[in-house]
C-alpha positions in Angstrom: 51.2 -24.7 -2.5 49.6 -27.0 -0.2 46.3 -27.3 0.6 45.5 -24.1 1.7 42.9 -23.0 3.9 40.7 -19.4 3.3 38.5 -17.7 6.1 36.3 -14.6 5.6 36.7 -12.3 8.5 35.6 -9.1 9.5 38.1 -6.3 8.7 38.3 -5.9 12.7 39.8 -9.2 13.4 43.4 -9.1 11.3 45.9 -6.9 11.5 45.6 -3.4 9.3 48.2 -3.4 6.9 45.8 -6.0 5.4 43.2 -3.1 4.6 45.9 -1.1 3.5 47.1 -3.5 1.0 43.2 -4.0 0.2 43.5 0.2 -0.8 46.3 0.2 -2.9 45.1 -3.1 -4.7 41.8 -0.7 -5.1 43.7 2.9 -6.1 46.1 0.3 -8.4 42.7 -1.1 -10.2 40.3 2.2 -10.4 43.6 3.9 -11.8 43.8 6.1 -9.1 47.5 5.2 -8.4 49.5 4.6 -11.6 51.6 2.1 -9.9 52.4 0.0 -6.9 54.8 2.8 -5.7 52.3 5.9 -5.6 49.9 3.5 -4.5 51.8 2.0 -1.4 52.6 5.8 -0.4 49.5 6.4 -0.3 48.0 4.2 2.1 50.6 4.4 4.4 52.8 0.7 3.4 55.9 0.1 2.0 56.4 -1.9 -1.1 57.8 -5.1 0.6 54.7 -5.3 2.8 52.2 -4.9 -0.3 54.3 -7.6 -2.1 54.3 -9.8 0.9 50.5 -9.8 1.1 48.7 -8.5 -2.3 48.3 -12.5 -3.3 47.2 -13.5 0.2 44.7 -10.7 0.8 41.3 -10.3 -1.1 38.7 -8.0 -0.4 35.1 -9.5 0.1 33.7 -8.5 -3.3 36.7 -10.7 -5.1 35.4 -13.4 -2.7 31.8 -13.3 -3.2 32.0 -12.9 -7.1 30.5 -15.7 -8.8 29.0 -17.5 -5.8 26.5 -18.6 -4.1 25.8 -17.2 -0.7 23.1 -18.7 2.1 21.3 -16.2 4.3 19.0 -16.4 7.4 16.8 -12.8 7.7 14.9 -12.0 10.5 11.8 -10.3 9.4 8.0 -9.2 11.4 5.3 -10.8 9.5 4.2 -8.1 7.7 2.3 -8.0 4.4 4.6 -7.2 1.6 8.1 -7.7 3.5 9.4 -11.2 2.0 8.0 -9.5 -1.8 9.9 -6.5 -1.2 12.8 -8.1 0.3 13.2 -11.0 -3.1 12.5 -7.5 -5.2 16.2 -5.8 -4.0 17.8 -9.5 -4.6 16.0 -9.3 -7.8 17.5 -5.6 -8.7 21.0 -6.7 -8.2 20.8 -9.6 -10.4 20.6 -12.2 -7.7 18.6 -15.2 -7.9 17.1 -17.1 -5.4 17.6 -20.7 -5.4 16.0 -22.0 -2.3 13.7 -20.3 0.2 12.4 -21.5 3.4 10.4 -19.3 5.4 9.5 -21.3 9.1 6.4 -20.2 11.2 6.2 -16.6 12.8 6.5 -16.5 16.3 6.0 -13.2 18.2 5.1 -11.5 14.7 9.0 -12.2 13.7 9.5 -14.6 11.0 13.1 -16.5 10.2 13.7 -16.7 6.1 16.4 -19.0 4.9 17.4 -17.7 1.1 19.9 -19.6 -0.9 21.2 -17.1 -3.6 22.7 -17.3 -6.8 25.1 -14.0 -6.4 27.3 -14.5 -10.0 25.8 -12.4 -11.8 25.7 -9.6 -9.6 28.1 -6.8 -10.3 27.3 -5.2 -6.8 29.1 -6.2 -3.9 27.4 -8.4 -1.6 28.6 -6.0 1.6 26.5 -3.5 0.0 23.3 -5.5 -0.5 23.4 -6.6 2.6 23.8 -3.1 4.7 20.7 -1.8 2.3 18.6 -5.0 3.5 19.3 -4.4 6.4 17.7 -0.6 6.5 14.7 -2.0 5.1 11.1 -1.7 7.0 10.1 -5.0 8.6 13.9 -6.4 8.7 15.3 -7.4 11.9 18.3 -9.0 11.4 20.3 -10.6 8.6 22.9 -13.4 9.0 25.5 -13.9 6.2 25.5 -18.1 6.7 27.9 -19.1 4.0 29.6 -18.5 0.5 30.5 -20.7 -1.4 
C-alpha cells in the first residue's frame, strides 16, 4: 500500500457501518460472538461489509495504545486542582512528560500536559470523560496522539 494517510474522528462524522464493524470486531475479541458470522448478525452488517472494512477501521483505544498523547485543560486556580488532576494520570499508569501551566487569568488557568499513555491499559476516551467531571475542570482539549 501506498502511503496511507490515518485521521481520528469523532464517531459522528463517518458513516455507521464503521461503528458496527467497530462492535463485531469487539463481540469477536471479548468472545461474545464465536465468529465473524454471529458477530455480523448481531450488529446489524453483512459479512462482505465487515470484511471490506475490519482492516481499515480501528476503534480509538487500538489507536491510542502505546502513545503519547498532548492535552490542553482548562482548569480555575484552585488549591489542589493541577495535584489532583496529575493523581488520576498517575492511577492509570500515565506519565507525564512535559507540563506547562501559563498564568491564570479570570481564576481559569490553561495546563499543557504531554503524556506518556503506553502503559496504560485504560482507554484514553475514558480518562478523559472522568477528567472531565472533576471539580475545578473546565475544559479539556485532546491536541494530538502520536
Amino acid at each position: 500500500m501506498e502511503n496511507q494517510k490515518h485521521f481520528l474522528v469523532s464517531a459522528d462524522a463517518v458513516p455507521p457501518v464503521f461503528s458496527k464493524v467497530l462492535k463485531a470486531k469487539e463481540l469477536l475479541a471479548t468472545n461474545q460472538a464465536k465468529d465473524v458470522t454471529e458477530a455480523v448478525k448481531l450488529v446489524g452488517i453483512s459479512r462482505s461489509v465487515y470484511y471490506k472494512y475490519y482492516r481499515k477501521v480501528q476503534g480509538f483505544s487500538s489507536v491510542t495504545y502505546g502513545r503519547k498523547a498532548s492535552l490542553n485543560i482548562h482548569m480555575k486556580n484552585e488549591k489542589g486542582t493541577l495535584s489532583k488532576t496529575l493523581d488520576l494520570f498517575a492511577s492509570y499508569n500515565m506519565n507525564v512528560l512535559t507540563i506547562f501551566q501559563g498564568l491564570a487569568i479570570h481564576s481559569v488557568a490553561i495546563v499543557q500536559l504531554m503524556l506518556d499513555i503506553s502503559e496504560s491499559t485504560t482507554d484514553l476516551s475514558v480518562i478523559l470523560k472522568k477528567l472531565e467531571k472533576m471539580d475545578n475542570i473546565i475544559g479539556v482539549e485532546l491536541q494530538n496522539v502520536e
